[in-house]
C-alpha positions in Angstrom: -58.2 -41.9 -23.6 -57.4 -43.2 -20.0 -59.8 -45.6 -18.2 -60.1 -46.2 -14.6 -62.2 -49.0 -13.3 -63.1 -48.9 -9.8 -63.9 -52.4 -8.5 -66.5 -52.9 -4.7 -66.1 -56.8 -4.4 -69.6 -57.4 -5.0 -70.1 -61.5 -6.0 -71.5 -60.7 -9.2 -68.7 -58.2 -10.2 -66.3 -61.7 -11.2 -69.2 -63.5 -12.5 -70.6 -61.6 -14.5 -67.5 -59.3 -15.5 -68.2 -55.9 -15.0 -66.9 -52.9 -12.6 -68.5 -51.0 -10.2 -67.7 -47.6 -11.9 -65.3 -46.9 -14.9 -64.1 -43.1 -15.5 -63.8 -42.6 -19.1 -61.9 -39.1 -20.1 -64.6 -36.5 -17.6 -67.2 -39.0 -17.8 -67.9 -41.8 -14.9 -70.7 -44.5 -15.7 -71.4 -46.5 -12.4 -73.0 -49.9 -13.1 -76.4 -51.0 -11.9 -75.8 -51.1 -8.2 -78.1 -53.0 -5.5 -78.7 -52.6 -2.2 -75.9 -55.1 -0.7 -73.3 -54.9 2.2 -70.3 -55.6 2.5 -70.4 -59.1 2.6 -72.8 -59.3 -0.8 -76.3 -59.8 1.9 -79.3 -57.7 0.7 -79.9 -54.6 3.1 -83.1 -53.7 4.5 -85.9 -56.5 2.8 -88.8 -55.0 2.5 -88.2 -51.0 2.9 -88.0 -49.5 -0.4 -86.2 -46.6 1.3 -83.7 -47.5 2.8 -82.5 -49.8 -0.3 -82.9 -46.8 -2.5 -80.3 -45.1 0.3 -78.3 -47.8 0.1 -78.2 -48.2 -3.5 -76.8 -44.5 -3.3 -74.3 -44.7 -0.7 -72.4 -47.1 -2.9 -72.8 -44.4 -6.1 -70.9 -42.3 -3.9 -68.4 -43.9 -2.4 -67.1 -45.2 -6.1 -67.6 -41.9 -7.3 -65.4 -40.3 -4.6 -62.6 -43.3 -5.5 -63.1 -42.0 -8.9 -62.3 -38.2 -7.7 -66.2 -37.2 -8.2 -69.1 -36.2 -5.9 -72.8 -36.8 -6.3 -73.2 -33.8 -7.6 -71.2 -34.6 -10.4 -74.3 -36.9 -11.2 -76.3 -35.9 -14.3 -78.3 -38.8 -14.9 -79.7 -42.0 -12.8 -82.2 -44.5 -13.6 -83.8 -46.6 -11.1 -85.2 -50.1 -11.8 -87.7 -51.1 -9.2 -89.8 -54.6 -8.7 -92.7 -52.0 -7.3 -93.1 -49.4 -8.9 -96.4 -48.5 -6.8 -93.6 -47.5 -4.1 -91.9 -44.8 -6.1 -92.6 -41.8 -3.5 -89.9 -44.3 -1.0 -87.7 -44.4 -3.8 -88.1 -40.9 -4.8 -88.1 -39.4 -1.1 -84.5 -41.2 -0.8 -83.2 -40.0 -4.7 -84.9 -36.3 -3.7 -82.9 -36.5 -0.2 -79.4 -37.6 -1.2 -79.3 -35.0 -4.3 -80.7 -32.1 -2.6 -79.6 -29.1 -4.9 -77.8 -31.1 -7.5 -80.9 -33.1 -9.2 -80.2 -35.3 -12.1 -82.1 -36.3 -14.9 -83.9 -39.4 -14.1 -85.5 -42.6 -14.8 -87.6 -44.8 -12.8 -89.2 -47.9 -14.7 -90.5 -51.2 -13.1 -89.2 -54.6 -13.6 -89.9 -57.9 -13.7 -87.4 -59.2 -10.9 -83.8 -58.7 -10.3 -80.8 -60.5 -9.4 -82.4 -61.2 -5.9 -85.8 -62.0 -4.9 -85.5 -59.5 -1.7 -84.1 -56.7 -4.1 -86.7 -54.0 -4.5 -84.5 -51.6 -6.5 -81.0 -51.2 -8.4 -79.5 -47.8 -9.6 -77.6 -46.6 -12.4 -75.6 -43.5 -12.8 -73.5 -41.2 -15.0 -71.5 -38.5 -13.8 -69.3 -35.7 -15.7 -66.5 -34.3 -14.2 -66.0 -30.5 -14.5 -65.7 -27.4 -13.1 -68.3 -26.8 -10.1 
């Protein structure tokens, strides 16, 4: 089986050793991604939306590197500091899926990698025809 690893630059991709997204055979598992820019600074402290966009807009641009779409996505799970704030989260997962919802997750955690995070995203993808 052929793997392709897709790779964003993100700080903790060296230290800690793991891709962004790796494309096994039809399927595409993309790592637990954060709300970061380009230059590894948190995005938007504070509004549970927009991270939960952001979070997204980084699913799909590795998907696309990886030849996929979002609507290739058949499962997410979202791990949130706040979990009293799902309807922001939701509202942004509900938005960027549109006709194409995936099975889901959404669980609350203790913290993650940094204190301003409110939420990371995980995704799996199949590629097929559609």
């Amino acid at each position: 089986m052929k793997f392709e690893r897709i790779f964003t630059g993100a700080p903790w991709e060296t230290q800690i050793g793991y891709c962004r997204a790796l494309k096994a055979g039809s399927q595409i598992f993309v790592t637990g991604t954060a709300p970061i820019d380009h230059q590894g600074n948190v995005v938007a402290p504070g509004d549970a939306y927009t991270q939960a966009r952001r979070c997204l807009e980084i699913i799909q641009a590795a998907l696309h590197d990886l030849g996929a779409a979002s609507k290739h996505i058949v499962r997410t799970r979202m791990f949130t500091t706040d979990i009293s704030r799902w309807a922001e989260y939701g509202r942004a997962h509900r938005e960027f899926f549109g006709q194409h919802p995936p099975a889901t997750t959404l669980v609350e955690v203790q913290a993650l990698i940094e204190p301003e995070m409110l939420i990371e995203i995980e995704a799996e993808a199949i590629l097929g025809q559609s």
